[in-house]
TORKOL-4160 file (C-alpha; in steps of 0.2 Angstrom, whole numbers, padded with zeros to 4 digits, m for minus):
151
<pt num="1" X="m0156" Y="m0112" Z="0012"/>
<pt num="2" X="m0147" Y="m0099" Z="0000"/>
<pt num="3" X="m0129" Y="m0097" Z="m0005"/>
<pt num="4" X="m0118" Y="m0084" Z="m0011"/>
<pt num="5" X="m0103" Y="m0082" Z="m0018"/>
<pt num="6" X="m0091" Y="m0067" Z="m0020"/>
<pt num="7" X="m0075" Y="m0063" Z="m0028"/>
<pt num="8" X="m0066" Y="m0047" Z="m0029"/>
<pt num="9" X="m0050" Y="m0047" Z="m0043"/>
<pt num="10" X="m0036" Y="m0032" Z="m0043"/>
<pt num="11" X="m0026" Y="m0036" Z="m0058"/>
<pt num="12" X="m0009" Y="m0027" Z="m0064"/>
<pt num="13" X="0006" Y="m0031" Z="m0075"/>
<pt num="14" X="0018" Y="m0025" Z="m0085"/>
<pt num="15" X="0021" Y="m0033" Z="m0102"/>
<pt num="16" X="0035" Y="m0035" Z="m0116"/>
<pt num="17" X="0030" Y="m0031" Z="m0134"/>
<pt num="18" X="0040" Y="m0043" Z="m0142"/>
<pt num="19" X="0035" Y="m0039" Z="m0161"/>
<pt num="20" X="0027" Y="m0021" Z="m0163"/>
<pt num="21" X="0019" Y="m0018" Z="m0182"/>
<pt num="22" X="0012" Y="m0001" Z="m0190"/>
<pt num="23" X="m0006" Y="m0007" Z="m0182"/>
<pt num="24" X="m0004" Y="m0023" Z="m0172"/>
<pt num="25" X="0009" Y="m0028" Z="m0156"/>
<pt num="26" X="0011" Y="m0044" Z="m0149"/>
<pt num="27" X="0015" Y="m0045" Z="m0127"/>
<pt num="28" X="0021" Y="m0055" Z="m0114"/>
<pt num="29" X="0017" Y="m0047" Z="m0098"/>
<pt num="30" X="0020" Y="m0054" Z="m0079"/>
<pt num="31" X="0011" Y="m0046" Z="m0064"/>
<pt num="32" X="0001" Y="m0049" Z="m0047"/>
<pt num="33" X="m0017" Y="m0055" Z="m0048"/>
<pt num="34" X="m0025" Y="m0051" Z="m0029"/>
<pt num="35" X="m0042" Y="m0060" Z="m0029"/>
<pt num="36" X="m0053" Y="m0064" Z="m0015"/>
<pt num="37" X="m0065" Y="m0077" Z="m0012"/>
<pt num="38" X="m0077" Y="m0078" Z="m0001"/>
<pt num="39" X="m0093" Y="m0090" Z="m0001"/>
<pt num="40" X="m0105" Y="m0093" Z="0013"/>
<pt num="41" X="m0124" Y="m0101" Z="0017"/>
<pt num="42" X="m0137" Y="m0094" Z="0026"/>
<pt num="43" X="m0153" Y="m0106" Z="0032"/>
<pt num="44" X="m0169" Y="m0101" Z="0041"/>
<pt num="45" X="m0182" Y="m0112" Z="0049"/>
<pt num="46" X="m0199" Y="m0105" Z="0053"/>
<pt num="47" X="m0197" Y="m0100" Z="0072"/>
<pt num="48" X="m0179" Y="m0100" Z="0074"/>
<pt num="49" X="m0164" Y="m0086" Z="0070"/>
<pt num="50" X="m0158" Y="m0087" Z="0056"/>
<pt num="51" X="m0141" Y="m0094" Z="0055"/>
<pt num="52" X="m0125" Y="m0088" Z="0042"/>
<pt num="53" X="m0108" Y="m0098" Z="0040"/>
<pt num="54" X="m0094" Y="m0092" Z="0032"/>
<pt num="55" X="m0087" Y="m0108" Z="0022"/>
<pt num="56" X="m0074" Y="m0101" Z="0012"/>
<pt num="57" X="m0063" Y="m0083" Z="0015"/>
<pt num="58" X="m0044" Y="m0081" Z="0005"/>
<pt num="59" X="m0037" Y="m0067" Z="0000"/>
<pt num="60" X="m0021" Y="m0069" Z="m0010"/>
<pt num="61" X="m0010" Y="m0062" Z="m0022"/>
<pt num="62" X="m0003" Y="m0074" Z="m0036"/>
<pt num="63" X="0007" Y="m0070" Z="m0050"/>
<pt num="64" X="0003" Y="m0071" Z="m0066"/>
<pt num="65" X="0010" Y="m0072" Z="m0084"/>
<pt num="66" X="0000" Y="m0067" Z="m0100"/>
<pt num="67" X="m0003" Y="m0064" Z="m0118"/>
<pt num="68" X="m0010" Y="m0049" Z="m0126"/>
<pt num="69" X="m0013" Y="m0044" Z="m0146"/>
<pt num="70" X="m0016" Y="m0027" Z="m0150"/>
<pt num="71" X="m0024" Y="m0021" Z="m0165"/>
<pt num="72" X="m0025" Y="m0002" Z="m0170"/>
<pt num="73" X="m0038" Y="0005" Z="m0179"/>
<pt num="74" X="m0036" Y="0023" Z="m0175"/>
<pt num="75" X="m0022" Y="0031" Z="m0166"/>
<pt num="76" X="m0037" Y="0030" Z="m0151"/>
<pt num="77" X="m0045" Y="0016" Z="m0155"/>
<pt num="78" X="m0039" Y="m0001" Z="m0152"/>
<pt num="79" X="m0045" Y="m0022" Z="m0151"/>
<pt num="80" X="m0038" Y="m0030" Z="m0139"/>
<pt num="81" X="m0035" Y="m0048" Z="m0131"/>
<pt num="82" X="m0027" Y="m0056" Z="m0117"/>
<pt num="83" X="m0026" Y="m0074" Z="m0111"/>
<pt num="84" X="m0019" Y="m0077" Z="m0094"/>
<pt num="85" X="m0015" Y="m0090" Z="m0083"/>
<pt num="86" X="m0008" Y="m0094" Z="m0065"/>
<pt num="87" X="m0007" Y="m0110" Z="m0053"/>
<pt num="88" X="m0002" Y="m0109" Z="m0035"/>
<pt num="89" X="0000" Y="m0119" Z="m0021"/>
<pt num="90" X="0000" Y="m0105" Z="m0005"/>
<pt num="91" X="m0004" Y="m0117" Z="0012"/>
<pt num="92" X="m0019" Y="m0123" Z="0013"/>
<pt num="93" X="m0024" Y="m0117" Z="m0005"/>
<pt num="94" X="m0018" Y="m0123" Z="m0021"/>
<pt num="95" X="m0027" Y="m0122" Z="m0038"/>
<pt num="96" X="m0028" Y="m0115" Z="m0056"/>
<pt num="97" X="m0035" Y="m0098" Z="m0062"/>
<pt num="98" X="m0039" Y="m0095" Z="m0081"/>
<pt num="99" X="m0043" Y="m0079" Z="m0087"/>
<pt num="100" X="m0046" Y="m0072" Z="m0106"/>
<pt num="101" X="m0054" Y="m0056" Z="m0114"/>
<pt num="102" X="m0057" Y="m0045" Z="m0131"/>
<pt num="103" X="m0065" Y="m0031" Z="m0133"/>
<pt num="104" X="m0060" Y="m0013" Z="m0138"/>
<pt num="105" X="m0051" Y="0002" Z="m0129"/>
<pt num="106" X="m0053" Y="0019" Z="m0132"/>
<pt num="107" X="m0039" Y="0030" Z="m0127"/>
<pt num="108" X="m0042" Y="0049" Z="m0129"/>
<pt num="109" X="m0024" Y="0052" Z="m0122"/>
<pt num="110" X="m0007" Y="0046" Z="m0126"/>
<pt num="111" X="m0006" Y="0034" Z="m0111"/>
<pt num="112" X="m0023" Y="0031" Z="m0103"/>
<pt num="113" X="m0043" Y="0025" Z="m0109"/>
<pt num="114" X="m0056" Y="0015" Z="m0107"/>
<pt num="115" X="m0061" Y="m0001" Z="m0112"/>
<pt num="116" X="m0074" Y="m0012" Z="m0113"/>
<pt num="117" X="m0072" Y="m0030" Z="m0115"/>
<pt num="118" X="m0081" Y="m0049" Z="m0114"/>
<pt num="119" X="m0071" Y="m0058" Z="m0100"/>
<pt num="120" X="m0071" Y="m0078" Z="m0096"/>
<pt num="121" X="m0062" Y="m0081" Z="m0078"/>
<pt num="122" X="m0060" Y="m0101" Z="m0073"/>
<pt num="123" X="m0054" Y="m0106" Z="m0056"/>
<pt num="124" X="m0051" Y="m0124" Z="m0047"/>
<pt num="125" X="m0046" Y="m0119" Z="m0030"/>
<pt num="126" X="m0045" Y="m0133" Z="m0017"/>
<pt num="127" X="m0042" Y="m0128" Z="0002"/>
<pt num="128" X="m0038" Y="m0141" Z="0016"/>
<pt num="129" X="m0040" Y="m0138" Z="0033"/>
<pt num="130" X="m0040" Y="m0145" Z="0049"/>
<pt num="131" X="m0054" Y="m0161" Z="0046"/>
<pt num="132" X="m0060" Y="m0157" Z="0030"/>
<pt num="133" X="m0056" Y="m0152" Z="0012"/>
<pt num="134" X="m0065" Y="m0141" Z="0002"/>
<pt num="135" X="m0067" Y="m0141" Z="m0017"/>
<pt num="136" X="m0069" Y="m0124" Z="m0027"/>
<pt num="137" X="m0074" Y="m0123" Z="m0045"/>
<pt num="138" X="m0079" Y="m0107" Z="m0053"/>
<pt num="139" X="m0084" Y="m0098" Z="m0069"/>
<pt num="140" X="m0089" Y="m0081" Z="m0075"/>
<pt num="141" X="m0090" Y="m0074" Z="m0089"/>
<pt num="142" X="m0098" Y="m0056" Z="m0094"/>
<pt num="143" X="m0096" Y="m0038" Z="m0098"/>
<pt num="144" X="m0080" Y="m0030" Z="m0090"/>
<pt num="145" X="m0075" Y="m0008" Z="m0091"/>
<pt num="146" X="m0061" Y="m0005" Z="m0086"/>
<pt num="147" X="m0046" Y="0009" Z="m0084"/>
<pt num="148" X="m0032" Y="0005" Z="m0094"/>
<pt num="149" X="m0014" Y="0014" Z="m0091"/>
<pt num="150" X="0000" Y="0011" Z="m0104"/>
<pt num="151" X="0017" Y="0016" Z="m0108"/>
């Protein structure tokens, strides 16, 4: 018997810099997280096909409200950090996401770069359906690169 697990997260927003120094910014941002979830097991037995079901599938986009600090070092160099958070109760699914980063972003032009980050994401999702209810807990955490766009 074996398991997997896959998740797929399209994050955008658009933030407020309430306090903006010579180097460093402060940022409220709201925006739509759209993550997907899909978990399924697969089990063989000697002699008999093998047989794959599909436990858990949502697709949803959830808002979300945030935190960044900014810290220049350069004019193309920056530090970064974000802590996010959402809760949602959509139908059948309700839970709590969590997500927090730092790392650096290099931004050869005026509005757009790269960065390059560590990312922790937390979620507690539970799904009720027609007999049953299934309970969802999940962490990651690991490198992230991503494309950043700013105004």
């Amino acid at each position: 018997m074996n398991g997997k697990l896959e998740t797929e997260v399209l994050q955008a927003a658009l933030g407020y810099a309430f306090y903006r120094g010579d180097h460093s910014e402060f940022v409220i941002d709201l925006g739509v997280n759209y993550t997907t979830l899909k978990q399924s097991f697969g089990a063989q037995l000697t002699g008999l096909p093998g047989v794959l079901v599909t436990s858990l599938d949502v697709s949803e986009p959830l808002p979300t409200i945030g935190m960044f600090f900014n810290y220049s070092f350069s004019r193309e160099l920056y530090l970064t950090t974000r802590a996010g958070l959402f809760s949602f109760d959509i139908g059948d699914v309700d839970g709590t996401m969590f997500d927090c980063f730092g790392g650096l972003e290099y931004r050869p032009w005026q509005h757009v770069g790269l960065g390059l980050a560590y990312t922790l994401n937390t979620a507690d999702l539970t799904i009720k359906g027609d007999m049953q209810e299934t309970d969802v807990e999940y962490t990651y955490h690991g490198p992230l690169l991503y494309l950043v766009v700013g105004f």
